[in-house]
C-alpha positions in Angstrom: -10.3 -22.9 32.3 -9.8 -21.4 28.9 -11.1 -17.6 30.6 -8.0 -15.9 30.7 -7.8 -16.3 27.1 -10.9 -14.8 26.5 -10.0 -12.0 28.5 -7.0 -11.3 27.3 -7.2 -7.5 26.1 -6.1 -8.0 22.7 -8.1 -10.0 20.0 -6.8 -13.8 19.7 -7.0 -15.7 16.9 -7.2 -19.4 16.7 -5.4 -21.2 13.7 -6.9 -24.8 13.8 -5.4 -27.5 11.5 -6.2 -31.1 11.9 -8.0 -32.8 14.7 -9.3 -30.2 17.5 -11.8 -32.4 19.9 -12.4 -31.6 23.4 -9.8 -29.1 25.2 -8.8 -28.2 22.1 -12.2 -26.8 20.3 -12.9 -25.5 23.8 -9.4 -23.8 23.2 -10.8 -22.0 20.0 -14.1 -21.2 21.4 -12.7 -19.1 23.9 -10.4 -17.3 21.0 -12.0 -14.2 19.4 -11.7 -15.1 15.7 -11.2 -19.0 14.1 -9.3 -19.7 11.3 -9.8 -23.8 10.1 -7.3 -25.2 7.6 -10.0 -27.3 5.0 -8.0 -29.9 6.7 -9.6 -29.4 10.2 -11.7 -31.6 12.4 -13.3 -30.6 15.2 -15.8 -31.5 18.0 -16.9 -31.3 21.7 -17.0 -35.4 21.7 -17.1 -36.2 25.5 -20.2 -37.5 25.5 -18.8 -40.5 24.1 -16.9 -40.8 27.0 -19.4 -40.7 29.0 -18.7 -37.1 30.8 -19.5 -33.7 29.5 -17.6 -30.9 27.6 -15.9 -29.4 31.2 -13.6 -26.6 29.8 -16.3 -24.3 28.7 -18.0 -25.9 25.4 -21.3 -26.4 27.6 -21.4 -22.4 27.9 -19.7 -20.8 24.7 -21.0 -23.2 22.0 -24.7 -22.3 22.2 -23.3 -19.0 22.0 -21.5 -19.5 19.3 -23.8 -22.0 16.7 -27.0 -21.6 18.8 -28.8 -23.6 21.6 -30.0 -25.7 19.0 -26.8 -26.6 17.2 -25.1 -27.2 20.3 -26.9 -29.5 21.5 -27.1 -31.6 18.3 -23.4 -31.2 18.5 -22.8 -32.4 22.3 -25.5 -34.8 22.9 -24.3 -36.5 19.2 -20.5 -36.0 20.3 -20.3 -35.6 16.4 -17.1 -34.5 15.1 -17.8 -31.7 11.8 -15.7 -30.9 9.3 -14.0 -26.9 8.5 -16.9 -26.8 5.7 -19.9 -27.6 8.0 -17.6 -25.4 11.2 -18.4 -22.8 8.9 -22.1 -23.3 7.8 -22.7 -23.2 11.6 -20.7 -20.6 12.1 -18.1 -22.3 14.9 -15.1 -20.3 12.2 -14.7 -17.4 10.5 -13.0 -18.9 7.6 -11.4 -21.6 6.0 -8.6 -22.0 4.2 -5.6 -24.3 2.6 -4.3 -25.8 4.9 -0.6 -24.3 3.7 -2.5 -20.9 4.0 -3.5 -21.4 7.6 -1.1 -19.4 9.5 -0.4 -16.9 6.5 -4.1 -16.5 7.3 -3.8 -16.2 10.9 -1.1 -13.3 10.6 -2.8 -11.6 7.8 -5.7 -10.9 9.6 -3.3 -10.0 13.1 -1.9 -7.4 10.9 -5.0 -6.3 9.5 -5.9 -5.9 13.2 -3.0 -4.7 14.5 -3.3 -1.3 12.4 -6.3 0.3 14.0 -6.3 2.0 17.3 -5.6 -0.9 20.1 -7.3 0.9 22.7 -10.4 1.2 20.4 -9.6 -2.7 19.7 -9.4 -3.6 23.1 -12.7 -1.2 24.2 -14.9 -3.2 21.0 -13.5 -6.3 22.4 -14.3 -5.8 26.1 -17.8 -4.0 25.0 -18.9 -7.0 22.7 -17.5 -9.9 25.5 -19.6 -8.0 28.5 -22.7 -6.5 26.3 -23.3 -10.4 25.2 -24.3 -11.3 28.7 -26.4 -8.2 29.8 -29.9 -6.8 28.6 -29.2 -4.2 26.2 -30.2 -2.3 29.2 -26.9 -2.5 30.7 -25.0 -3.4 27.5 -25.4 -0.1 25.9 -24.3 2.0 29.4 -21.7 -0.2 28.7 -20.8 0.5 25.2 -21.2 3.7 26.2 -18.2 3.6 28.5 -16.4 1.7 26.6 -16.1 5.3 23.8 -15.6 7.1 26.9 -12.5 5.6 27.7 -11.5 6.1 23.9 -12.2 10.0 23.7 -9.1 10.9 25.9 -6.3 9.2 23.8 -3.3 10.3 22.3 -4.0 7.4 19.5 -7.7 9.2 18.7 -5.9 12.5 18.5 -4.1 10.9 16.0 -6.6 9.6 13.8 -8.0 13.2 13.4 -5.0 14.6 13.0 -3.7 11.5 10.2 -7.6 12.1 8.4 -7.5 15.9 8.6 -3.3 15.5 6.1 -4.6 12.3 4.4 -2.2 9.8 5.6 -2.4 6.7 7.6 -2.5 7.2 11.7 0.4 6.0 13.6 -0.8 4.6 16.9 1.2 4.0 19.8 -1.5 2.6 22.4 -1.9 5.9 24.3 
C-alpha cells in the first residue's frame, strides 16, 4: 500500500508528467502536494479491467475531488487531463512540462524553510483531524502545538523576529 508514504513525517510532493493511471495516480494521492506537467494524464481506470482501484484510490479520491467526483471518475474509468486534475482539485498546480521538477523543488525549498517540527505537527494534525469529528480533531490539533512549544527551533523564531532576521532551524 501507498500508506507509508502518507505517513512519512515530512511533506511529499508528487511531480506527475505524462501518463499516471492506476498505481501510479494512487501513488500521487497518497503524496501531500501534486504538481502535473500540462503534459499529464491521469486516472484510476481499473474498472475497465474489470477490477477496482486496490492501492487506495477507492478511499483517498473521494477525499480528495469529493464522493461525487470520484465516482464519476471510477465507475467511468475516465482518464482527465492536468487542466480538468485541477478544476477538480486532484493537483495543486500545473505547469510546463520543462518546469515540472523546477516546480517540485521550488515549492520543497519553500517548505523546507519553516520550522520542520511545526511542518511535520500541521502535517500529522491535518492527516488525523480529516478522519475524526472535530470533537477529537481539535484535542488533536491541540497536541499537535503542544509538542511545538518545547523546541529549540520555536525559540528561534522568537528570538530571529525579536533582531529581524530569518530563523535558522535545526529540527530541535
Amino acid at each position: 500500500t501507498f500508506t507509508a508514504v502518507e505517513q512519512v513525517r515530512v511533506p511529499v510532493i508528487a511531480a506527475i508528467n505524462g501518463f499516471a493511471f492506476g498505481g501510479g495516480i494512487e501513488l500521487a494521492m497518497a503524496c501531500d502536494i501534486r504538481i502535473a506537467s500540462s503534459a499529464a494524464v491521469m486516472g484510476l481506470t481499473e474498472t475497465s479491467l474489470a477490477i477496482i482501484p486496490g492501492g487506495g484510490g477507492t478511499q483517498r479520491l473521494p477525499r480528495i475531488v469529493g464522493i461525487a467526483k470520484a465516482k464519476e471518475l471510477i465507475f467511468t474509468a475516465r482518464r482527465i487531463d492536468a487542466k480538468t486534475a485541477l478544476e477538480i482539485g486532484l493537483v495543486n498546480r500545473v505547469v510546463e512540462p520543462d518546469q515540472l521538477m523546477p516546480a517540485a523543488l521550488e515549492l520543497a525549498r519553500e517548505i523546507a524553510k519553516n520550522g520542520p517540527i511545526g511542518v511535520a505537527q500541521a502535517k500529522f494534525a491535518i492527516n488525523n483531524g480529516m478522519e475524526a469529528s472535530l470533537g477529537v480533531a481539535l484535542p488533536l490539533e491541540s497536541k499537535a502545538y503542544e509538542v511545538t512549544i518545547p523546541t529549540r527551533d520555536r525559540l528561534e523564531a522568537l528570538a530571529a523576529f525579536a533582531e529581524k532576521r530569518k530563523p535558522v532551524f535545526k529540527g530541535e
